[in-house]
C-alpha positions, 0 to 999 in steps of 0.5 A, spaced: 500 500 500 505 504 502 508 503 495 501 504 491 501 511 495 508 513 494 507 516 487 501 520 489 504 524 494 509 525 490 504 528 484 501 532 489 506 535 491 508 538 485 501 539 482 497 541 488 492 542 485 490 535 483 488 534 490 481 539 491 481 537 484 478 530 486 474 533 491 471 538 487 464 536 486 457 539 481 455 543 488 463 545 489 463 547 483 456 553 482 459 556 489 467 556 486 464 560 479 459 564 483 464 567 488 469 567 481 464 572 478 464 576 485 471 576 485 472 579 477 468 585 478 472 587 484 478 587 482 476 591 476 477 598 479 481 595 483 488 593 478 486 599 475 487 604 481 493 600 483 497 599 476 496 607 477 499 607 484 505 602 480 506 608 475 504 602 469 499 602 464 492 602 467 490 595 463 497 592 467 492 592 474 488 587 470 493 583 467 496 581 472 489 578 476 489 574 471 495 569 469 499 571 476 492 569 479 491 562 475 498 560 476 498 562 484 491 558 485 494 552 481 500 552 486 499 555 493 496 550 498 490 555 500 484 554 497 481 561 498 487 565 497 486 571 491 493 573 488 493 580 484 496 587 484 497 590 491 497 597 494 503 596 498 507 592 492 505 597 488 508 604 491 514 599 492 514 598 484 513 605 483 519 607 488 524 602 485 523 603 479 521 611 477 528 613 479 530 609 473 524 611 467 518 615 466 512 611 469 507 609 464 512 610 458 515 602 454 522 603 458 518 603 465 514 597 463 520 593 461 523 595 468 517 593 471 516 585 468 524 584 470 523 586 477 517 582 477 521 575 474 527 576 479 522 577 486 519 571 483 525 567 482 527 569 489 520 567 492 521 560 487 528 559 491 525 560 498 520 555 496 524 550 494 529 549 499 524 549 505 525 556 508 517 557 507 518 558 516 522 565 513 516 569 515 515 568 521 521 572 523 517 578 520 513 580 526 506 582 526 508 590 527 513 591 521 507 588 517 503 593 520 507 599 520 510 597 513 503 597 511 501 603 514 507 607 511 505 605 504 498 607 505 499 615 507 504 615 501 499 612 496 494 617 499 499 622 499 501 621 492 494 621 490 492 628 492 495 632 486 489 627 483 484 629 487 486 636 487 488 637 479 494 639 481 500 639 477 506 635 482 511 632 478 512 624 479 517 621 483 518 626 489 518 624 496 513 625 501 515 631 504 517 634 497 510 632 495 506 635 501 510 642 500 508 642 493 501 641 494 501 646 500 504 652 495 499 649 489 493 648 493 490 655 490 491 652 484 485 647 485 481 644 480 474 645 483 471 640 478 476 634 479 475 635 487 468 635 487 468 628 483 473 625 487 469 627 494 461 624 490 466 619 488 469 617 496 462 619 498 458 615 494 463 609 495 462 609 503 454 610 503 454 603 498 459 600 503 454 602 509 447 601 506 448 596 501 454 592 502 452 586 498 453 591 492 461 592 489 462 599 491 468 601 488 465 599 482 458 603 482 462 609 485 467 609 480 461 609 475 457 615 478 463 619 478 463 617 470 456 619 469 458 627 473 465 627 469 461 626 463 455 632 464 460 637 468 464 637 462 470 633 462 474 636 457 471 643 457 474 643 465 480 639 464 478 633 468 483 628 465 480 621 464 484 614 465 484 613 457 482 607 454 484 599 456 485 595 450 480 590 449 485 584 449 488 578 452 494 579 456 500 579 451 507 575 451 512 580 454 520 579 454 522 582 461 530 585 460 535 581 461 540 586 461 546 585 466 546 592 469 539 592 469 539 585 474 543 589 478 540 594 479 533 591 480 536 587 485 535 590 491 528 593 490 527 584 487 528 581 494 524 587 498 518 585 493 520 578 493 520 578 501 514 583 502 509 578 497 511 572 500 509 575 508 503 579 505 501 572 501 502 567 507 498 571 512 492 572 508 492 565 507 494 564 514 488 568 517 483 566 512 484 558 513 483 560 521 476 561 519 475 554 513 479 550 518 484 549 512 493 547 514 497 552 510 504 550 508 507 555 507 513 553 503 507 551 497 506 557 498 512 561 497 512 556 490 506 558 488 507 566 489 513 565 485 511 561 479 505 566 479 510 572 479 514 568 473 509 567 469 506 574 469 513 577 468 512 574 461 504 575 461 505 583 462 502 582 470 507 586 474 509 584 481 502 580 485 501 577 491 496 575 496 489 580 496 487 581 503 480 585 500 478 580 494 481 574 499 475 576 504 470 577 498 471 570 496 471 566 502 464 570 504 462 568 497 462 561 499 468 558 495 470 552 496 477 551 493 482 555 488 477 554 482 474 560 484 481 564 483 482 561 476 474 563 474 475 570 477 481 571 472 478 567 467 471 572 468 476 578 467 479 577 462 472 576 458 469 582 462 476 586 459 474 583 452 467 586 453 468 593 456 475 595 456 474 601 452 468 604 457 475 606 462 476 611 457 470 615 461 473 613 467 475 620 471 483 620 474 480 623 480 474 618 481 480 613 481 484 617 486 477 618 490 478 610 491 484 610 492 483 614 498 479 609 501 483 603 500 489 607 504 485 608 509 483 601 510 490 599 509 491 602 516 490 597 522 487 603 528 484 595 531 492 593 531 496 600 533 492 601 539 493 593 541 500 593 539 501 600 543 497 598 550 501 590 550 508 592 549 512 598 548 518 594 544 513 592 539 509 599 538 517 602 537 519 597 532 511 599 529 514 605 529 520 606 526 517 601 520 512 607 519 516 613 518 522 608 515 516 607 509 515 614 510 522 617 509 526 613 506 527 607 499 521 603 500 526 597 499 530 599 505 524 601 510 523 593 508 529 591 511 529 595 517 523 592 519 526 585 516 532 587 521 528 589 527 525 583 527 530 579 527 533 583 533 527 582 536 526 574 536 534 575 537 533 579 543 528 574 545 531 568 544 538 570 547 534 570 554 531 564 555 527 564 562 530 561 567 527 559 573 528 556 580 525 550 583 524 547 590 520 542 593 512 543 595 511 539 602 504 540 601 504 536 594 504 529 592 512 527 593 514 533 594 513 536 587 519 541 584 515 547 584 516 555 582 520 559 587 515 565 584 509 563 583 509 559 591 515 562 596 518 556 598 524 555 602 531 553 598 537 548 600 542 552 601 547 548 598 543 547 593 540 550 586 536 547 582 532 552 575 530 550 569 532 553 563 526 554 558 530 555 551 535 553 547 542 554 549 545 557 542 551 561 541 546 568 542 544 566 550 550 562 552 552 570 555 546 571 558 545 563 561 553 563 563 552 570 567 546 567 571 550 561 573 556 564 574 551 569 580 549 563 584 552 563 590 551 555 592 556 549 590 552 544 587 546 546 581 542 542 578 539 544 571 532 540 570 534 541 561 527 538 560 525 545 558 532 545 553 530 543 545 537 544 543 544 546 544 549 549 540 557 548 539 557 554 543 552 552 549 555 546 550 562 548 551 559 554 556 556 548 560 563 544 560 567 550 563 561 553 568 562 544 569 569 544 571 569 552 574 564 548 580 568 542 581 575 547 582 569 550 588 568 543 590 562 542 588 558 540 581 554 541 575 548 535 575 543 535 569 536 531 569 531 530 563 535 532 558 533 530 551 537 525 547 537 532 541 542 535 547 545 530 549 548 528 542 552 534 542 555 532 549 557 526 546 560 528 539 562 534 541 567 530 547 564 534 552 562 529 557 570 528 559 569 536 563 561 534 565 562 527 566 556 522 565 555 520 572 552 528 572 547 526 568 540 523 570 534 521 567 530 524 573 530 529 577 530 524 583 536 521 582 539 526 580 538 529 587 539 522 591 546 523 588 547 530 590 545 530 597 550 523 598 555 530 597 554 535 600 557 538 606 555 533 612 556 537 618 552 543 615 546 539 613 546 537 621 545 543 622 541 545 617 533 547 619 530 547 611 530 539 610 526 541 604 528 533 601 526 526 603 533 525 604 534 530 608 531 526 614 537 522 615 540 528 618 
């Protein structure tokens, strides 16, 4: 059987998709298509707003929801993940690359579709060689700083639309907010009362009838007063028309300089759509009961990216709006991703060229409410009342994202993290242990939680942490400050311990011999133990220190402790101690 089982698995693994395939069945299949339909009309304003924010053609929003989305559905591991163009990867793409090109010009599209191969490529690599774990070490505050960031400057860079006034593009965020603050006078009033119809009739729908896509209808009613103020006569730009096709073959570039060049703004968006993809998923699979794994998901979002770097889609990930939508919808698996693309594209065929009614300012409008919802107020103020390290983390994440490259604020926050779990790592807690006379045989009982009288020759704690080379500084200074001869590390609460730990217990072993007393050890996992063994650690610790169980362990240890002082001694906290 073991044998029949072993090629499926291995089938499963690289094609994920055969197994909710098998288990689609006719009533799976009329709820995936109609959550598909959902979906494709809410990307629609959607792509074109965000391929807006990237500084891309307004029809590379919705290309890239189509081949990215199938290919990311057909090899992720969650079965209600929507993948499209972001906000935040979107103003990270503008960044990048608006230094390098004219936005919307050919060059810049090229530039686009390279950075987009090499963050999927990246994304590719990290998925095959299982480092699908990579994002959890990117704490929930950098995420959250990072995406408030990115969308104060999304609204920010949207103002001179809502207002219809001239800033040149590309400028920095304070630059941008000095500019409109001396150009405010120059105010298109038509264009601001098409943003504020837009924003307000987006926000009733949502409030009223919210079974209705609201972006969509409101981005219809600024139209229609676009159109009877007078567009042209009022110089209201309008968006342009989309060309009604299928997304075309694209080449990106190739260029040794280019790839270089694009790299670092390639691993921060690699890293940032991998974080973006698997939290979504993570949060939705809390609610559909559905295990993620996360390594399928990194080759997912990375075939995606690859795909559509040669299917004109600019750089995708996760969409945490259209996620929702399609999990409230009633889809059941990745089917209904591929019929919300499959579904765009017709929807593309069929009223690409309406957009060229679409006012600026109207898609500015939603772009105002998107940023306002990228910004988590619920989490800012949890995170701000729990723990003051991680609001600061938050903190400097979100004015990084503001003043500085988009890629580099990314790995601020990516280092800020790893300081944070280095920082926590490097501290393991250390506890002290004494027997409860009042429990069943006298149970090792935290010192803190129950004031309980100790040995004076001898100190028991339990070390709850690994022992590698960041803690061996702390736990070695602990030791060090105990005053007793003998101490007995109860290790049950030590997962692993390095080169470096090792070596720290085989000195602090033979620094308490030289006093004449001892290092004893009990419950030590057999993982730990090994690197005694291997390592030939056990010549300065001495087997005979190591015991199975904590009982033993002390047994031996009073047979050599000082006999006169425990004669005289009151505690008697052990069994044993009764002989004296």
């Amino acid at each position: 059987m073991n044998h029949q089982s072993t090629p499926s698995s291995i089938w499963i693994r690289i094609f994920p998709f055969l197994l909710w395939l098998r288990q689609s069945n006719a009533q799976s299949i009329r709820a995936d298509v109609m959550a598909g339909v959902t979906g494709a009309v809410i990307v629609l304003p959607q792509g074109v707003a965000y391929a807006m924010i990237a500084g891309m053609p307004p029809e590379y929003g919705l290309y890239a929801a189509i081949v990215p989305a199938i290919i990311a559905a057909l090899f992720g591991s969650s079965w209600h993940l929507i993948s499209g163009p972001t906000a935040a990867l979107s103003i990270v793409v503008f960044t990048t690359i608006s230094p390098m090109a004219t936005p919307g010009s050919s060059e810049f599209v090229q530039l686009a579709l390279t950075l987009t191969l090499l963050a999927g490529l990246f994304q590719l690599v990290l998925g095959l060689v299982r480092m699908g774990t990579l994002v959890n070490f990117i704490s929930h505050s950098v995420v959250i700083g990072f995406t408030s960031g990115a969308a104060i400057l999304i609204a920010t860079s949207q103002l001179k639309n809502v207002f219809g006034i001239d800033i040149p593009s590309g400028e920095s965020f304070a630059h941008t907010w000095v500019e409109l603050f001396h150009e405010i006078d120059q105010t298109n009033y038509y264009n601001l009362l098409v943003a504020v119809v837009t924003i307000m009739v987006a926000l009733a729908i949502k409030k009223w009838l919210n079974k209705i896509p609201n972006m969509l209808i409101a981005m219809i009613v600024g139209s229609v007063l676009a159109f009877f103020l007078g567009a042209e006569e009022h110089g209201i730009a309008l968006v342009g028309s989309i060309p009604a096709e299928l997304p075309p073959f694209s080449s990106p570039s190739f260029s040794f300089s280019i790839l270089r060049d694009l790299m670092p703004g390639a691993l921060a968006i690699g890293l940032l759509g991998l974080v973006e993809a698997v939290s979504i998923a993570r949060s939705v699979a809390i609610y559909s009961n559905q295990r993620i794994d996360g390594n399928q998901e990194f080759i997912g979002q990375g075939l995606s990216n690859i795909a559509g770097a040669f299917f004109s889609g600019y750089a995708s990930s996760g969409s945490f709006t259209r996620t929702g939508v399609n999990y409230s919808a009633g889809a059941k698996s990745p089917l209904a991703a591929i019929v919300a693309a499959v579904a765009l594209a017709l929807i593309i065929l069929m009223l690409a060229p309406l957009t060229a009614y679409v006012p600026i300012a109207s898609m500015a409008g939603i772009l105002l409410i998107v940023s306002y919802n990228l910004i988590d107020v619920h989490h800012i103020k949890s995170i701000a009342l729990a723990s003051r390290s991680e609001f600061a983390v938050l903190m400097v994440t979100f004015i990084a994202t503001l003043f500085l490259h988009l890629e580099f604020a990314i790995y601020v926050g990516v280092m800020l993290s790893l300081v944070i779990y280095l920082n926590r790592t490097s501290k393991p807690n250390i506890v002290t242990l004494a027997p409860d006379p009042n429990s069943i045989r006298h149970r090792l009982t935290n010192v803190l939680r129950k004031p309980l009288t100790e040995c004076p020759q001898l100190k028991i704690i339990r070390i709850d942490g690994s022992l590698f080379f960041g803690a061996v500084d702390y736990v070695q200074k602990h030791l060090q400050e105990i005053p007793e001869a003998h101490v007995l590390i109860v290790c049950s609460g030590i997962n692993f311990i390095d080169v470096a730990g090792a070596e720290m217990l085989a000195h602090e072993a033979k620094r308490r011999r030289a006093l004449g007393g001892g290092l004893y050890f009990s419950n030590m996992k057999i993982r730990a133990r090994n690197i005694f063994e291997r390592g030939g650690y056990l010549a300065d610790i001495n087997p005979e220190m190591i015991f199975d169980v904590k009982t033993d362990a002390i047994k031996t240890i009073i047979a050599r402790l000082e006999t006169a002082r425990c004669h005289s001694c009151s505690a008697r906290i052990f069994e044993e101690c009764q002989q004296f």
